[in-house]
MITI-372429 format. One record per residue (C-alpha): residue in three letters; z, x, y. Coordinates in pm, 1 decimal. Last residue first. Example, Ala and Ser with C-alpha at 12.3 -4.5 7.8 and 13.67 -1.06 7.14 Angstrom:
// MITI-372429
resn:zz:xx:yy
ser:714.0:1367.0:-106.0 $
ala:780.0:1230.0:-450.0 $
This chain:
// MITI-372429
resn:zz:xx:yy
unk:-6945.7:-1468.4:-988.0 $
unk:-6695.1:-1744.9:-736.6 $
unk:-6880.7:-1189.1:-647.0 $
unk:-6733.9:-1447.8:-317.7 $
unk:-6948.7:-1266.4:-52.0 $
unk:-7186.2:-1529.1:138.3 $
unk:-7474.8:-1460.9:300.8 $
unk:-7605.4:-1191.2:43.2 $
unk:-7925.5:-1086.0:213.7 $
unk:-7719.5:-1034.8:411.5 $
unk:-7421.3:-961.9:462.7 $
unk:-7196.9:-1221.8:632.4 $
unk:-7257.1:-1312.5:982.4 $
unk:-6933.6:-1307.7:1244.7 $
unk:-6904.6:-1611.3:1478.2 $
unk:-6608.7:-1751.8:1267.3 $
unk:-6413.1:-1400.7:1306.9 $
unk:-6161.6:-1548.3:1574.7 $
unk:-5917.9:-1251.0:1606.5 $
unk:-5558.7:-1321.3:1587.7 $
unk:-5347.8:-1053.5:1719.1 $
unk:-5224.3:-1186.1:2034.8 $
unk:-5048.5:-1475.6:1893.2 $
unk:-4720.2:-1541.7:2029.2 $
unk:-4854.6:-1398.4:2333.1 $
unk:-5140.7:-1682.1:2369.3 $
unk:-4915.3:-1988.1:2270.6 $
unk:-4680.5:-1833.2:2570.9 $
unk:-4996.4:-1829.3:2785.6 $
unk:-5119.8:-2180.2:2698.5 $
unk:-5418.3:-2272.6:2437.7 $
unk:-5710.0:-2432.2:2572.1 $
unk:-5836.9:-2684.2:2365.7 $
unk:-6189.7:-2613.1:2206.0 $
unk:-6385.9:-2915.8:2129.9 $
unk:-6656.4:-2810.9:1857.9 $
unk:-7035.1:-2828.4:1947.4 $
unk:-7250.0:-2997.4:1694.1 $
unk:-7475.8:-2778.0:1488.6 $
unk:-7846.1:-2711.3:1619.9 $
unk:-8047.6:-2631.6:1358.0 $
unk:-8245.2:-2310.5:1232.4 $
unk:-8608.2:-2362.9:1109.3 $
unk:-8587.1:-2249.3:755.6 $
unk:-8684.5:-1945.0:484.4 $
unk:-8802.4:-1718.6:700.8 $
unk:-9135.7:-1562.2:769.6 $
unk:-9299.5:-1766.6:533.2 $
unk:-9592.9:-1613.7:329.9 $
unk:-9992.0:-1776.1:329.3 $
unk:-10093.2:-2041.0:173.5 $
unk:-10011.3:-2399.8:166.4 $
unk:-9831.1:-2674.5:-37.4 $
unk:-9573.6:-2397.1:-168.1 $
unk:-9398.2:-2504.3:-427.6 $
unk:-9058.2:-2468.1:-372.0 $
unk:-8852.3:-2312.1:-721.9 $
unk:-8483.2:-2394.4:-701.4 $
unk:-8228.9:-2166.7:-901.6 $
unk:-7882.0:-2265.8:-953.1 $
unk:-7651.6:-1974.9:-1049.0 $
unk:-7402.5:-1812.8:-1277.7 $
unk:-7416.9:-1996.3:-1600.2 $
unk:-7808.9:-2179.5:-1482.1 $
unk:-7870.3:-2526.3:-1293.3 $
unk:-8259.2:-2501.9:-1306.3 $
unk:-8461.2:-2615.9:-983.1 $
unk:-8856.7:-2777.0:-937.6 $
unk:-9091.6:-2810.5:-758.3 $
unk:-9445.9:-2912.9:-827.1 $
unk:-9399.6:-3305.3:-779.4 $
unk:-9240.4:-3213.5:-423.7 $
unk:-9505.6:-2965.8:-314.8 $
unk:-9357.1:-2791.1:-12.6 $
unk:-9436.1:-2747.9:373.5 $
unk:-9349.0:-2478.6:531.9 $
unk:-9052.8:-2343.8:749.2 $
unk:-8764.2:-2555.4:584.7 $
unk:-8519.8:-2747.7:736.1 $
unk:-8238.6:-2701.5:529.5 $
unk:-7897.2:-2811.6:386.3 $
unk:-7681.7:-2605.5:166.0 $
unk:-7353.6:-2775.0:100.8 $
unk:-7026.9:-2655.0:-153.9 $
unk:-6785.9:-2882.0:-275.7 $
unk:-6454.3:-2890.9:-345.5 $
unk:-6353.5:-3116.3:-630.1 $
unk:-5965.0:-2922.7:-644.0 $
unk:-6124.7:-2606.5:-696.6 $
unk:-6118.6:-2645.9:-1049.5 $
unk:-6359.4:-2945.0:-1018.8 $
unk:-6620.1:-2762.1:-808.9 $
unk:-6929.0:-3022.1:-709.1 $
unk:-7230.4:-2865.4:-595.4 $
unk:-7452.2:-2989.8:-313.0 $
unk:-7780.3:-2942.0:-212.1 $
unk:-8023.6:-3037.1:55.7 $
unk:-8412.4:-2848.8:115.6 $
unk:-8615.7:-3003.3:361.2 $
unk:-8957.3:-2984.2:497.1 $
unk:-9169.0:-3167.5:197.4 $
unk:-8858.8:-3372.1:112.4 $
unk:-8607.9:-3247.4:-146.6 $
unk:-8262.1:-3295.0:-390.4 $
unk:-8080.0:-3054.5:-564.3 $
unk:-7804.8:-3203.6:-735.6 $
unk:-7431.7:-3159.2:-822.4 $
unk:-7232.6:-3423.9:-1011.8 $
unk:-7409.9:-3392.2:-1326.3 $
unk:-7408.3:-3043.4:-1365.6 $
unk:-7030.3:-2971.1:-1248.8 $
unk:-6956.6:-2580.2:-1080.5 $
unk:-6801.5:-2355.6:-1311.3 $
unk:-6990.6:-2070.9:-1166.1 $
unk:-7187.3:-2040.4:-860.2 $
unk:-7483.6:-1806.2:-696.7 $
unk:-7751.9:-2010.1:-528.2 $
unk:-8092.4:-1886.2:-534.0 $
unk:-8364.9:-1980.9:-324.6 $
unk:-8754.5:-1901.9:-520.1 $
unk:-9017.6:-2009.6:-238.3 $
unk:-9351.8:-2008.9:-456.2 $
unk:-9756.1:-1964.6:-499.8 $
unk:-9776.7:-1663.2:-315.5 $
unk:-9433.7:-1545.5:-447.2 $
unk:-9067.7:-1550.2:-236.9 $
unk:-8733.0:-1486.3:-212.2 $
unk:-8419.2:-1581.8:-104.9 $
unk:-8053.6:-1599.1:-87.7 $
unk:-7725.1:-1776.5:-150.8 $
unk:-7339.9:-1693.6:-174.9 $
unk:-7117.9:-1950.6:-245.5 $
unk:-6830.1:-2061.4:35.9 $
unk:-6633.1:-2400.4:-119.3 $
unk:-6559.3:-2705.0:119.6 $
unk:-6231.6:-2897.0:62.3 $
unk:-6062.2:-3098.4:-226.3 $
unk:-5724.1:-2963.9:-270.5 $
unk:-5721.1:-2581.1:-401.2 $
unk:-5520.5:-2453.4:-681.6 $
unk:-5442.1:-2107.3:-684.8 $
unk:-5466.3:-1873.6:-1055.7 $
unk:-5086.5:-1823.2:-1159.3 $
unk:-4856.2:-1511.6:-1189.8 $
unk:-4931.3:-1405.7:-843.5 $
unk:-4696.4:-1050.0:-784.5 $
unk:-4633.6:-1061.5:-346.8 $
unk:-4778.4:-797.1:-104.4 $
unk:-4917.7:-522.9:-88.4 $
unk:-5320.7:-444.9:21.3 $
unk:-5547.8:-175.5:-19.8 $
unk:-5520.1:-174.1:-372.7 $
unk:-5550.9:146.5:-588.3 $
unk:-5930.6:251.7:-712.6 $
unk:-5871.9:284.3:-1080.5 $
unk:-6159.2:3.5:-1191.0 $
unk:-6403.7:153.9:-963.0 $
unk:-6351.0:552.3:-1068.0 $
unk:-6435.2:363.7:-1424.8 $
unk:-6694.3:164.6:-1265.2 $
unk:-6853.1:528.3:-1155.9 $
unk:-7091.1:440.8:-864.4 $
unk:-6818.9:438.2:-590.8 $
unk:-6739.5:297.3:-257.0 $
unk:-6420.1:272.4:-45.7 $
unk:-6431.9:95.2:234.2 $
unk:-6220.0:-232.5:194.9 $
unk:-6214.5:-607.3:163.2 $
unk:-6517.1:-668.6:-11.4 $
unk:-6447.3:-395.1:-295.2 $
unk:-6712.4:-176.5:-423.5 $
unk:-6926.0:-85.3:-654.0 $
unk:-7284.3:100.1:-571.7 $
unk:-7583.0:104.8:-803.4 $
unk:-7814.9:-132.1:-507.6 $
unk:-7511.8:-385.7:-510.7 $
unk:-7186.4:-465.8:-714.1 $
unk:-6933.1:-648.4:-483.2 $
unk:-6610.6:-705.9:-600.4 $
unk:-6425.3:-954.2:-420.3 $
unk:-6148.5:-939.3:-143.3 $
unk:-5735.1:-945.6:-150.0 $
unk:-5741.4:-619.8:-316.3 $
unk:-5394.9:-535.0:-469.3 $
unk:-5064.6:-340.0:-455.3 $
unk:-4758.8:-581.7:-591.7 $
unk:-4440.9:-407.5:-493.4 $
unk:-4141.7:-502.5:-757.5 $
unk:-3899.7:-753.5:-687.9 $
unk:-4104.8:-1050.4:-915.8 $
unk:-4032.3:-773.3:-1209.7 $
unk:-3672.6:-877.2:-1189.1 $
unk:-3780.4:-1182.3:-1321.6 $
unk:-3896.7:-1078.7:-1614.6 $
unk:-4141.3:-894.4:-1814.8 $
unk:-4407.8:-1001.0:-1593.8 $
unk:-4737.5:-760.2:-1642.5 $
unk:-4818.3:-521.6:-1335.9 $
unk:-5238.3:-461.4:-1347.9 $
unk:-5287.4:-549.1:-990.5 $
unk:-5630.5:-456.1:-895.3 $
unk:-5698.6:-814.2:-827.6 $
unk:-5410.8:-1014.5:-783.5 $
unk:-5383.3:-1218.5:-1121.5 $
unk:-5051.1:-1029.1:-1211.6 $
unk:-5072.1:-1008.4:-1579.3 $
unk:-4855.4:-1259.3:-1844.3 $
unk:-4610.9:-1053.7:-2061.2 $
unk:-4310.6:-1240.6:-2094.7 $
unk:-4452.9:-1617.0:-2002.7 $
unk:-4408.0:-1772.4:-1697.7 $
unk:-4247.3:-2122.7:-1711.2 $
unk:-4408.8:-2393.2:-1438.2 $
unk:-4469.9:-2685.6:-1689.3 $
unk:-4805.6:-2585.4:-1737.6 $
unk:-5036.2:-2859.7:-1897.6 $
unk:-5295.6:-2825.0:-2121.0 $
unk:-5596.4:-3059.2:-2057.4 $
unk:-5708.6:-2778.1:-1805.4 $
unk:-5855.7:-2556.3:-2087.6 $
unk:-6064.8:-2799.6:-2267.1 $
unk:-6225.4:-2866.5:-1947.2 $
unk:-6319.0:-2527.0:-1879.4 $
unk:-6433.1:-2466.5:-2228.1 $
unk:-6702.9:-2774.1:-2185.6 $
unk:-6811.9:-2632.4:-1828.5 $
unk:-6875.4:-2289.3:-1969.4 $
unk:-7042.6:-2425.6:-2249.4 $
unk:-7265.4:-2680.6:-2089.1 $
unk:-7338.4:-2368.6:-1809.3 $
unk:-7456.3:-2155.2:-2102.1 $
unk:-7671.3:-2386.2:-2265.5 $
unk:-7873.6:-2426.4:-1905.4 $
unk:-7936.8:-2772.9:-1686.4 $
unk:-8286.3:-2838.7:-1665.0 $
unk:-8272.3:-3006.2:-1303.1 $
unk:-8368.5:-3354.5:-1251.3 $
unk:-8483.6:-3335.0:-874.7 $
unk:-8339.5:-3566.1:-626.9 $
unk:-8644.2:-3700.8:-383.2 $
unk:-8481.1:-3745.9:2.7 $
unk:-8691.7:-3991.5:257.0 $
unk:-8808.9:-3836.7:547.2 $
unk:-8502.0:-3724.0:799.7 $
unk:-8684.7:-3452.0:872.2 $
unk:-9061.8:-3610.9:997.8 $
unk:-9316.1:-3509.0:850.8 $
unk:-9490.0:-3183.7:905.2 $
unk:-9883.9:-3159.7:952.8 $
unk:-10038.8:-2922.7:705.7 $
unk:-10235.1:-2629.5:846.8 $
unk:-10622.7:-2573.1:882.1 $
unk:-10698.6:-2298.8:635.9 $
unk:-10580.4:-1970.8:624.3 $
unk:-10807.3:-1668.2:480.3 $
unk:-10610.5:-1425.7:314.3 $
unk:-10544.9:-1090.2:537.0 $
unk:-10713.8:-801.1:352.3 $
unk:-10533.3:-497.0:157.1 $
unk:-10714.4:-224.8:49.6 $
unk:-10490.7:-11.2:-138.3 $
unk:-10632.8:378.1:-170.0 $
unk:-10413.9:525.0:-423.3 $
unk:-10177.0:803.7:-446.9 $
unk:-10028.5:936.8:-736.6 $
unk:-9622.4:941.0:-781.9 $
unk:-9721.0:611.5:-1089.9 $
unk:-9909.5:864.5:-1308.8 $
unk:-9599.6:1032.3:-1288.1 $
unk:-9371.6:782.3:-1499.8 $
unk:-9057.5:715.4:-1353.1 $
unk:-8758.7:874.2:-1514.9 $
unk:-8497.3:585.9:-1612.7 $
unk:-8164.2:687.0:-1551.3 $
unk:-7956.2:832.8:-1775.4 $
unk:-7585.4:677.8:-1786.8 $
unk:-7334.0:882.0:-1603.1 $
unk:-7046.3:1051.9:-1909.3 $
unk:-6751.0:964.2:-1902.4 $
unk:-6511.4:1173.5:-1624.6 $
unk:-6279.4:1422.3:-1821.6 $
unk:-5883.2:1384.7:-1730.6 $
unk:-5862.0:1215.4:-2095.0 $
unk:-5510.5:1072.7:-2230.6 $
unk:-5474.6:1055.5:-2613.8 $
unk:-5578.3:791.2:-2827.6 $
unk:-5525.0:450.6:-2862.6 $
unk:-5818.9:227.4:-2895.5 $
unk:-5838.4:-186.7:-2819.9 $
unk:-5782.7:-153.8:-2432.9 $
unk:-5559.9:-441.7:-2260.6 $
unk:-5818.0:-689.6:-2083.1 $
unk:-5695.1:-683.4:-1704.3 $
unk:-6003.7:-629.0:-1520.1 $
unk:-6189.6:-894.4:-1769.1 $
unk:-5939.8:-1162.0:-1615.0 $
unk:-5984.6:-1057.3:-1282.0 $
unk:-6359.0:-1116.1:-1334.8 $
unk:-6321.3:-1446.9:-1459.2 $
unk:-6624.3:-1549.8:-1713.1 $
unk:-6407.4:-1358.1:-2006.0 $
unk:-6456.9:-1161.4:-2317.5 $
unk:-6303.8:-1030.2:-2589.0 $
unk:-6499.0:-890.7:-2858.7 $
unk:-6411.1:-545.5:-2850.3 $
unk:-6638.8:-202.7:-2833.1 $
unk:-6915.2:-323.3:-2589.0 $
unk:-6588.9:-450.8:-2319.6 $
unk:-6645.3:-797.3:-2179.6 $
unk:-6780.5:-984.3:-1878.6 $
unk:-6942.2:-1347.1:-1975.2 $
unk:-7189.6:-1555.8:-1709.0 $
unk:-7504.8:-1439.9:-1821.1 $
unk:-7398.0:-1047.3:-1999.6 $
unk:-7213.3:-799.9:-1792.8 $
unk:-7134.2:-554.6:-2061.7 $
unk:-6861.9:-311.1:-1980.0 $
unk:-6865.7:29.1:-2164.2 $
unk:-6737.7:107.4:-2459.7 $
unk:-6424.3:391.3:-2580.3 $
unk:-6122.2:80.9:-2388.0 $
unk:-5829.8:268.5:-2338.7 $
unk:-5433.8:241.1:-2455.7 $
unk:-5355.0:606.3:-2387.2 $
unk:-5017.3:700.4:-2582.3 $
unk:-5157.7:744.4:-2867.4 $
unk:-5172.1:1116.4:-2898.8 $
unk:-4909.9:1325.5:-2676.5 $
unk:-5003.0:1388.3:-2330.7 $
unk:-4718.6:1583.9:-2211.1 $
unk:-4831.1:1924.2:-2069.4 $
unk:-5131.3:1735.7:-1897.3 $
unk:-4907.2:1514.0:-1731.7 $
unk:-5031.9:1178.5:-1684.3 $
unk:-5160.3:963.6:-1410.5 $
unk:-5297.5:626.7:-1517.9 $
unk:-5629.2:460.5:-1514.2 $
unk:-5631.4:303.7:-1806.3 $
unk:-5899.4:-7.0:-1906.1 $
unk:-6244.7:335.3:-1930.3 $
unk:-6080.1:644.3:-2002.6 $
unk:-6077.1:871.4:-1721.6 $
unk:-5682.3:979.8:-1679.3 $
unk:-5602.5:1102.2:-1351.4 $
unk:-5383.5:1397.7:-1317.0 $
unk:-5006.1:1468.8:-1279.2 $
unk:-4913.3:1865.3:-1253.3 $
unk:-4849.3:1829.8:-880.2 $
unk:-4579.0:1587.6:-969.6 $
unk:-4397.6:1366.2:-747.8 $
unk:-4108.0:1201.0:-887.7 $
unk:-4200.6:808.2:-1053.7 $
């Protein structure tokens, strides 16, 4: 397309294109007039009934309104305006609760209990569709139409001259935190989704017509924690991962669990930990959930923990020394296995 200075960016929630403001005829914007509803595991559009649990997928839903195109920003939704009663200040009192002589800890390697999780409607469904969906075949043949799956990629295949055109994507994951959206793999933050949904790629590379299969392997699911007098809450965020294959299993000091991803080639994800208190086995308990397993420790003593788990040692790796030519050849490799993810995210993979 020629350079412009008359070309602006169109607002509408699914577009995102530049248009003329001298040639914006009506029904040529293909928008969506809702806004996106991010409801259990399902992302869709308030003013259509398609929906999706991938978030690519929900990226690339065509718009269900034509109309013309709209420079104008939508509207920011209101926030909430605190109550004043609440900006007054009280005198707290706040006293240290009285500890009791503490629990001894058994020993780590005590035997393992495996908790029968309540297993959500929402996850039956999701896994049900799923496996409806992979007894059809694909013999290979891309259909006329069918959307780049590169996120941020909204080029549809009309052939396979379009396999020569530039695909301009984000390699990472969106990440919606504390009213901000963003993507993993780059800088640029927003708390429009609109603005979100337009922000270019900030990588190019190669159209993807199909979603990757993965061989059986280890899977990376982000997990964090919280905590109540009474209660250790850790939450494990997942989708599509198998109910009966996964469990959740406990000793009063340790916490192991293991989901089981079919689509991923039966990759599996582990969590295994020493914990800093002791727990109340027959009190605990964990719910497999759309987007999530939740496990509820009861605490067997007062008082809060200061982290969630004792760190262990790992094994140490052999390292081979690589030689000088092996060096030069690749002098722009950096080893990023030492780095920690953000917390208290640990692990960025929005897998939501």
């Amino acid at each position: 397309m020629p350079e412009n200075k008359n070309l602006v960016q169109c607002y509408n929630r699914g577009c995102g294109q530049l248009f003329d403001l001298n040639e914006n005829d009506k029904d040529v914007c293909c928008h969506h007039p809702g806004a996106p509803v991010f409801h259990d595991a399902y992302k869709g559009w308030s003013c259509c009934n398609k929906k999706s649990v991938d978030f690519t997928e929900f990226l690339n839903i065509k718009g269900c309104t034509l109309s013309k195109h709209s420079n104008v920003k939508p509207p920011e939704p209101e926030k909430k305006v605190l109550d004043k009663e609440l900006e007054k200040k009280e005198v707290i009192e706040v006293r240290a609760p009285v500890l009791g002589p503490q629990l001894p800890r058994p020993s780590f390697e005590t035997p393992l209990v495996t908790l029968k999780p309540q297993i959500a409607e929402s996850l039956k469904n999701m896994i049900q569709q799923t496996a409806q969906k992979s007894v059809v075949e694909s013999d290979g043949t891309i259909a006329i139409g069918t959307t780049c799956k590169n996120a941020g990629c909204n080029i549809a295949y009309e052939g396979p001259q379009t396999n020569d055109t530039m695909c301009t994507f984000h390699p990472g994951c969106p990440i919606f935190h504390e009213g901000l959206k963003f993507w993993s793999c780059c800088q640029k933050r927003t708390t429009d989704f609109n603005t979100f949904l337009a922000q270019p790629g900030c990588t190019t590379g190669s159209h993807k017509w199909f979603k990757e299969t993965t061989t059986a392997g280890t899977v990376k699911c982000r997990w964090d924690w919280h905590q109540t007098p009474e209660y250790v809450i850790v939450s494990v965020y997942a989708k599509k991962y198998d109910p009966v294959e996964s469990y959740v299993k406990l000793n009063p000091i340790r916490l192991n669990t293991k989901l089981v991803f079919h689509q991923e080639g039966s990759a599996v994800f582990e969590l295994d930990l020493e914990l800093r208190g002791v727990i109340d086995l027959e009190r605990s308990s964990a719910s497999m959930l759309g987007t999530k397993v939740e496990i509820k420790l009861k605490k067997a003593e007062p008082g809060a923990w200061s982290k969630i788990d004792f760190p262990r040692a790992e094994p140490k790796k052999e390292t081979v020394q690589a030689t000088v030519a092996q060096v030069e050849d690749k002098d722009d490799v950096v080893d990023l296995s030492s780095v920690e993810a953000i917390t208290p995210m640990n692990n960025l993979n929005l897998s939501t």
